[in-house]
C-alpha positions, 0 to 999 in steps of 0.5 A: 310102832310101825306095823310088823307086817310088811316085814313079817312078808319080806321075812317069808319072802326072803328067809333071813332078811333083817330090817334096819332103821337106823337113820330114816327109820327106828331101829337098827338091824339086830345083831349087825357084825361090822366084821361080817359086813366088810369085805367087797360088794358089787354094786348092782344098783344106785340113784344117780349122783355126781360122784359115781354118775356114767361110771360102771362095773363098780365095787365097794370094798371095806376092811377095818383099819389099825384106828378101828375105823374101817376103809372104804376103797371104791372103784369102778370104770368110766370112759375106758379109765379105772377111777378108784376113791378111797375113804373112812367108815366109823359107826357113831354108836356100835351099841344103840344103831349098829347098822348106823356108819358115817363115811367120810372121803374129804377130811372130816365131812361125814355123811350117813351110811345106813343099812337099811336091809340085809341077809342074814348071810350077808350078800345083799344089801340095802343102803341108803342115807338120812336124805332119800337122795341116796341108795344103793343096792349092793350083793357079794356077786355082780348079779342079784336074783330076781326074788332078792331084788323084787325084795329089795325094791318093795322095802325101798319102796315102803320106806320112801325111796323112789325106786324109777330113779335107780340106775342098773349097773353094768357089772359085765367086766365083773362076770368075767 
């Protein structure tokens, strides 16, 4: 087992950080509500990719659906035009890897969704996938202190993740 150092830092550091390892890791984050999970997030943070590259002001919004799955409703702003894509959410194994969730925006291609770090109140997050390719870092408010993102990107660090790669989003229309 992985020393328990880092995280008994990042724990006094930030009170009430849980780590996950679900996918690239070990274990999933203790106690993980998908209830308390849903709801909208404002993306602070994310490595470049082709489906949201030079957008900004993007959220994320999840809400459970009438099949227990959960909707995913992304949204965000590129060149003056609101661009909104909306897909589906499950958790494979709610038990063992509850912070462990696949989403899915075309039919049934699924791709890892693992939180990877989270408050115990559930305004900051860490997300990456099974590849370092992908990661994102999510608050309830369009902003992020600077403590919780000094956090944020040690632990993306530790865990592999080349943080130069991250690209800030502008989440100035959200501040209004």
């Amino acid at each position: 087992m992985k020393s328990l150092i880092p995280f008994a830092l990042a724990a006094f550091m930030f009170p009430g950080l849980m780590l996950a390892q679900s996918g690239r890791i070990q274990e999933a984050i203790p106690e993980f509500k998908l209830k308390k999970y849903l709801g909208k997030w404002y993306e602070i943070a994310r490595f470049d990719h082709r489906f949201e590259r030079g957008m900004s002001n993007v959220t994320a919004e999840y809400s459970l659906r009438d099949d227990g799955k959960v909707k995913v409703l992304n949204a965000g702003w590129k060149d003056g035009k609101r661009k909104v894509s909306e897909g589906k959410a499950k958790q494979p194994d709610p038990i063992k890897d509850p912070s462990w969730l696949k989403v899915s925006f075309f039919m049934f291609f699924y791709s890892d969704y693992n939180i990877l770090l989270l408050d115990e109140d559930y305004r900051y997050a860490l997300v990456g996938s099974s590849s370092p390719e992908y990661l994102w870092i999510l608050s309830r408010e369009p902003y992020i202190p600077d403590d919780v993102k000094e956090v944020m990107l040690k632990e993306a660090v530790k865990l592999g993740y080349d943080t130069s790669k991250l690209i800030w989003v502008d989440q100035t229309a959200n501040l209004r």
